[in-house]
C-alpha positions as CSV (number, residue, x, y, z in Angstrom):
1,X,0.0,0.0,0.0
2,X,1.2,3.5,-0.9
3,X,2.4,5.4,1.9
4,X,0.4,9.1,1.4
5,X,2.8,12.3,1.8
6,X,1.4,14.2,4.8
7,X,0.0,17.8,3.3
8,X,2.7,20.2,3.3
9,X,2.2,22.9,6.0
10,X,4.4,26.0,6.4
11,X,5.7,26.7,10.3
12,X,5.1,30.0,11.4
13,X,7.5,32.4,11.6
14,X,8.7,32.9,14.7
15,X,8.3,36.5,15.2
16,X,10.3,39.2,14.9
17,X,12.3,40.3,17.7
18,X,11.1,43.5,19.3
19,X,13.4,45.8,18.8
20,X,13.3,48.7,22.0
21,X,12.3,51.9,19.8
22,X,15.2,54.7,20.8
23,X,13.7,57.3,23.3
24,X,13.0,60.6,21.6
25,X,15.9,63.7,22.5
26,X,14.9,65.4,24.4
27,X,14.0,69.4,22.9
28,X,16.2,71.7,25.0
29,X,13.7,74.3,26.7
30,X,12.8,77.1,25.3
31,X,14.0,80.5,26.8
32,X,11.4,82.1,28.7
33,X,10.3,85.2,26.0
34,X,10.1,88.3,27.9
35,X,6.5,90.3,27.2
36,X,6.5,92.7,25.2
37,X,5.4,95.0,27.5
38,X,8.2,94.2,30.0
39,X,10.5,96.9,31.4
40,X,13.7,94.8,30.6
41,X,12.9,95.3,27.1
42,X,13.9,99.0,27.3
43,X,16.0,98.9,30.4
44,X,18.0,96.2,31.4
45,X,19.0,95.6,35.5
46,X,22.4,96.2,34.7
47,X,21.5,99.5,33.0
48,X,21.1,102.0,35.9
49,X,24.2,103.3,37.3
50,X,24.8,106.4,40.3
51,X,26.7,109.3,38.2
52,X,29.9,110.5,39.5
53,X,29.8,113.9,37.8
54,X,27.5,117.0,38.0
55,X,28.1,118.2,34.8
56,X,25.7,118.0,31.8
57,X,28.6,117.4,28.8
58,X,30.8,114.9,31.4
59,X,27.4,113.1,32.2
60,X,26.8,112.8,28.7
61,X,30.8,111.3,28.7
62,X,30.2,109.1,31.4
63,X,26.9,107.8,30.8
64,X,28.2,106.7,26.9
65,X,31.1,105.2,28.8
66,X,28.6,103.2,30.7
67,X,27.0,101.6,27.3
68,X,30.4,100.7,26.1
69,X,31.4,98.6,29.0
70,X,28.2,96.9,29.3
71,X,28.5,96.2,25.6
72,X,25.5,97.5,24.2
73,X,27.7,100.3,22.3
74,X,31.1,100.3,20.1
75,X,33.0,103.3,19.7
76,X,31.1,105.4,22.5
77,X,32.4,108.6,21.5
78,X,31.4,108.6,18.2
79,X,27.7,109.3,19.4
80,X,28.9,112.2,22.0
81,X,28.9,115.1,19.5
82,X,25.3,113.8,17.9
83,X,23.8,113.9,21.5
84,X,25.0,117.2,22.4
85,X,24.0,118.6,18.8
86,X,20.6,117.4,19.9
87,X,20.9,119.3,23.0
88,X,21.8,122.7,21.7
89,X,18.6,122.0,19.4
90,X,16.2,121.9,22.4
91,X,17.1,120.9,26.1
92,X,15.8,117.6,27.4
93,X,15.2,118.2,31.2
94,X,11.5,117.5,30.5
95,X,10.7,118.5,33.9
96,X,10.1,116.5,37.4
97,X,13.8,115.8,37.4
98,X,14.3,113.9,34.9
99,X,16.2,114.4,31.3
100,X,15.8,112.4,28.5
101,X,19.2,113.3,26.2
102,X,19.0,111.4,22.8
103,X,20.3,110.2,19.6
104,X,18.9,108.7,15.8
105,X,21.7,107.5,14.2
106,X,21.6,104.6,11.3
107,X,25.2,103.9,12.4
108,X,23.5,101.4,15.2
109,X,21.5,98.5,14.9
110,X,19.8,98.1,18.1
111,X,17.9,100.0,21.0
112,X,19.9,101.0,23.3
113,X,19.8,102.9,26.9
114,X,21.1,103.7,29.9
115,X,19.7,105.3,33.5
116,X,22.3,107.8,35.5
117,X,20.4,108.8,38.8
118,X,22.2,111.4,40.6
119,X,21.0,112.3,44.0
120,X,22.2,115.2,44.4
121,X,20.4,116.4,41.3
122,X,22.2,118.3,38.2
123,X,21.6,122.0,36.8
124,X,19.9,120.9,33.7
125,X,18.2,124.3,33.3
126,X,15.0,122.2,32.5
127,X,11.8,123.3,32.1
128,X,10.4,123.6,35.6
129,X,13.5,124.7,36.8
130,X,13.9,121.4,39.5
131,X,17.2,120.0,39.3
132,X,17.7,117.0,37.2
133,X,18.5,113.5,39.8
134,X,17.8,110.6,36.8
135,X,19.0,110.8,33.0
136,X,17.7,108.5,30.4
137,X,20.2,108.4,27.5
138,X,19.4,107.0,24.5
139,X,21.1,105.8,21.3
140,X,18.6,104.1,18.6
141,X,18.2,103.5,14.8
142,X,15.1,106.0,12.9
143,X,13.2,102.6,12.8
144,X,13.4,102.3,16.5
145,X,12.0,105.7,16.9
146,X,8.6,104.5,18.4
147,X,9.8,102.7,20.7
148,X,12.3,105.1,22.2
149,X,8.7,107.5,22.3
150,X,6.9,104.5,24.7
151,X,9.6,104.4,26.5
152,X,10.1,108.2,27.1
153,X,5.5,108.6,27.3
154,X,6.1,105.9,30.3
155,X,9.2,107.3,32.0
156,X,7.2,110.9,32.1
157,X,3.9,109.0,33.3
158,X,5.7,107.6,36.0
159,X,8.0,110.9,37.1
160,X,4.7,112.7,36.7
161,X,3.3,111.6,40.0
162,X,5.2,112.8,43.2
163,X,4.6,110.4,44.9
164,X,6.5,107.8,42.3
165,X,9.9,110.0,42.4
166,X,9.5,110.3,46.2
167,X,9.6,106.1,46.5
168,X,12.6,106.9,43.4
169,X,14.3,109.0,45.3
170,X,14.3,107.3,49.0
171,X,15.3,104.2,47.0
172,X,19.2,104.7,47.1
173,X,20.7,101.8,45.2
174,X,20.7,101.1,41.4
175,X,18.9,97.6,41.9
176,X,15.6,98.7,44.4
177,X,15.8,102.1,41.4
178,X,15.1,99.0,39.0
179,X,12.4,97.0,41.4
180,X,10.2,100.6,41.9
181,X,10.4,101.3,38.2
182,X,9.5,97.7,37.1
183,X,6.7,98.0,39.0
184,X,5.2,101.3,37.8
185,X,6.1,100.3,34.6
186,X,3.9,97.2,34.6
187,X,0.9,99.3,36.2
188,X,1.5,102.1,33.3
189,X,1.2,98.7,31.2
190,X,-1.6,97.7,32.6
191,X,-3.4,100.7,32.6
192,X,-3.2,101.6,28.6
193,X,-4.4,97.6,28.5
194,X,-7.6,98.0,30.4
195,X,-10.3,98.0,28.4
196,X,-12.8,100.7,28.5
197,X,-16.1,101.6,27.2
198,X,-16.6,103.2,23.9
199,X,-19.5,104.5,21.9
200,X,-19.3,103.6,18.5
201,X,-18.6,106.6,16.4
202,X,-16.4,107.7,13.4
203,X,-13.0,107.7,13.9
204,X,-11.5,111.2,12.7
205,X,-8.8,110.5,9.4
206,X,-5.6,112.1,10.1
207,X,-4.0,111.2,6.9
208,X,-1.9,113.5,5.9
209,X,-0.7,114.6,9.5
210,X,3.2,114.0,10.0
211,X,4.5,111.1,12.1
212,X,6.6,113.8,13.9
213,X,3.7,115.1,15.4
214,X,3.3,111.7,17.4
215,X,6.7,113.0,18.8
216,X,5.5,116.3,19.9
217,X,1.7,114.8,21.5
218,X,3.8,113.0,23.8
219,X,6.2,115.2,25.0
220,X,2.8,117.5,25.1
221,X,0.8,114.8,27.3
222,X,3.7,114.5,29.8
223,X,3.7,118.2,30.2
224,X,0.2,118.1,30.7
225,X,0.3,115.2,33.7
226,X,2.6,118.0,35.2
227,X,0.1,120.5,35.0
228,X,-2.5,117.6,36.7
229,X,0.4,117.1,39.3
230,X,-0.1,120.9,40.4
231,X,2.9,121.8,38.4
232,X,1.5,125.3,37.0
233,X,4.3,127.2,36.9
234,X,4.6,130.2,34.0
235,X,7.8,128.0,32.8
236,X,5.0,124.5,32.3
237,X,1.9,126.8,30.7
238,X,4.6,128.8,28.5
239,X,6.1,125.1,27.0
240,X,2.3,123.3,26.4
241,X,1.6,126.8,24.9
242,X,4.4,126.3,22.9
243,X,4.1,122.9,21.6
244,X,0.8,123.6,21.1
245,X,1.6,126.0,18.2
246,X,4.4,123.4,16.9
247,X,1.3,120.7,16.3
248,X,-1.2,120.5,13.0
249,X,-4.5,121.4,14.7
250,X,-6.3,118.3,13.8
251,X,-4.0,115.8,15.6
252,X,-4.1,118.4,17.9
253,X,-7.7,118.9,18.5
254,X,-8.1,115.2,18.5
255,X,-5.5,114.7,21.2
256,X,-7.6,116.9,23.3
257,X,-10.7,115.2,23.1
258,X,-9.2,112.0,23.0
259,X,-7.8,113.1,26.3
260,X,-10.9,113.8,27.9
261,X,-12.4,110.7,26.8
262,X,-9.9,107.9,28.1
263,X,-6.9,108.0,30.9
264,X,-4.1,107.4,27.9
265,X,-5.3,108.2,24.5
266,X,-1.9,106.5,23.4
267,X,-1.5,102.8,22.6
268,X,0.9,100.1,20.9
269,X,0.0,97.7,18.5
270,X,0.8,93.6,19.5
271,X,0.1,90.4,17.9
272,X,-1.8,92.5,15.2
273,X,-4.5,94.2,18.4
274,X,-4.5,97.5,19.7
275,X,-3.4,97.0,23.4
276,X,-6.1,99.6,24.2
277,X,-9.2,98.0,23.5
278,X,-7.6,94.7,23.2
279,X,-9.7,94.5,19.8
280,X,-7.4,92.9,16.4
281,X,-6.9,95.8,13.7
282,X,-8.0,94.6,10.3
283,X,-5.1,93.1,8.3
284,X,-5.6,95.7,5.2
285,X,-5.6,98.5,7.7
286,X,-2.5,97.4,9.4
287,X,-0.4,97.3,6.0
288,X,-1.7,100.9,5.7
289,X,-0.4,101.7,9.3
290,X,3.0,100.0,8.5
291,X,3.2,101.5,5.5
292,X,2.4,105.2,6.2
293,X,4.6,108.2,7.0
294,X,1.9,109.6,8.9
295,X,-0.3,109.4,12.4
296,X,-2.6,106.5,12.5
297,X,-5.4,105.8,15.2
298,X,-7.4,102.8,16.3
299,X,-10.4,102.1,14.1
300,X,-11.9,100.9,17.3
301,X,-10.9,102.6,19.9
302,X,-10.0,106.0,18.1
303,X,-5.8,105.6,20.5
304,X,-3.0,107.0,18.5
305,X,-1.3,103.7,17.5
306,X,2.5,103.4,18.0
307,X,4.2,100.4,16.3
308,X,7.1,98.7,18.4
């Protein structure tokens, strides 16, 4: 009898070793992104200093020095003769004791400044005639220039208020100069960023008006937070009467009402919003702010806009 093959049948593979899947690298973390909004990024800790002198040109010196050594500046006094040219133009002691000395210049990339505090105080001949005890130098590019104006609208807010230089000046050391400041900064911050009730009407155009007016409404709004203070001297009254005649009288008269109508009728654009009203500016309409030579207000809120 025939012996019959047994059907063929295939073993199963054995399977496939597991193989121990390589854990993932891990992704360094990311560094911490300071807000927008933060004093550090106008003025680092490291960037308020006690003056030695009492002199306006060897503060200027001293204070450039400063920038060199920290390395936020090459070459520091390649800058001195642009920021005393500014000076002889128009003196910065914008009053409550503090001067704000300044240069544009294209030859640097960055924005850059430093704080001298001198408690003593300085003869700045300023404005109100109160001698100068803190000096905000700054060196930035023209495309910067906004920002230096933020930085200089919030400095004035804050020396505005008696009380604030009083805490300033009791202070006594560069790092609890920093703490008080970082503080009033972020409430200055946080005041412009609360948002407030507005009737819905037309927003004025003011197309046409130069950007260099934006300049001049600030320096004007800090003069007129003096005035609030109970600052009325003739020196105060003759300078707002002054500016006043320096500004085109539509930005002008729209400052004033815009004034009445909110505590800080002065806002910054971020992530596209106006940090007013909190409300996002149409994309077209924020080309045409980028893009334009001229004054631009919020569509919503009717703030001047400043780009950062």
């Amino acid at each position: 009898m025939a012996k019959t093959k047994k059907p063929y049948s295939r073993k199963p593979a054995k399977p496939a070793a597991k193989t121990k899947a390589k854990p993932a690298p891990r992704k360094a973390p990311k560094a911490k992104a300071l807000p927008s909004m933060s004093l550090e990024n106008y003025l680092g800790k490291t960037q308020i200093f006690m003056l030695k002198t009492r002199e306006k040109q060897t503060i200027i010196k001293e204070m450039l020095q400063k920038l060199e050594k920290l390395g936020k500046l090459e070459h520091s006094d390649r800058y001195y003769a642009q920021v005393i040219h500014r000076e002889s133009l128009e003196n910065t002691g914008i009053g409550a004791g503090l001067a704000i000395p300044h240069a544009r210049t294209d030859s640097v990339a960055t924005f850059t400044t430093v704080l001298g505090v001198s408690p003593e105080g300085i003869d700045y001949q300023s404005y109100d005639g109160m001698p100068v005890r803190y000096v905000l130098l700054s060196i930035f590019p023209t495309e910067m220039s906004t920002k230096y104006l933020y930085l200089v609208g919030m400095m004035a807010r804050i020396f505005s208020s008696a009380q604030k230089r009083a805490q300033l000046d009791e202070a006594g050391t560069p790092a609890k100069i920093y703490q008080i400041l970082a503080k009033d900064a972020k409430e200055y911050f946080d005041s412009i960023s609360q948002k407030t009730e507005q009737k819905t009407e037309k927003i004025e155009s003011l197309a046409g008006v130069p950007s260099s007016d934006l300049d001049l409404l600030i320096r004007l709004d800090s003069l007129y937070h003096l005035f609030d203070e109970g600052n009325t001297s003739d020196s105060i009254n003759a300078k707002i009467d002054q500016l006043k005649r320096l500004i085109d009288n539509r930005s002008l008269t729209y400052y004033e009402r815009m004034r009445k109508k909110c505590q800080n009728p002065f806002s910054i654009i971020e992530k596209s919003s106006c940090s007013g009203c909190h409300l996002e500016i149409p994309p077209i309409y924020l080309k045409q702010i980028k893009e334009s030579k001229g004054i631009s207000v919020c569509s919503h809120c009717g703030r001047f806009l400043i780009i950062i």
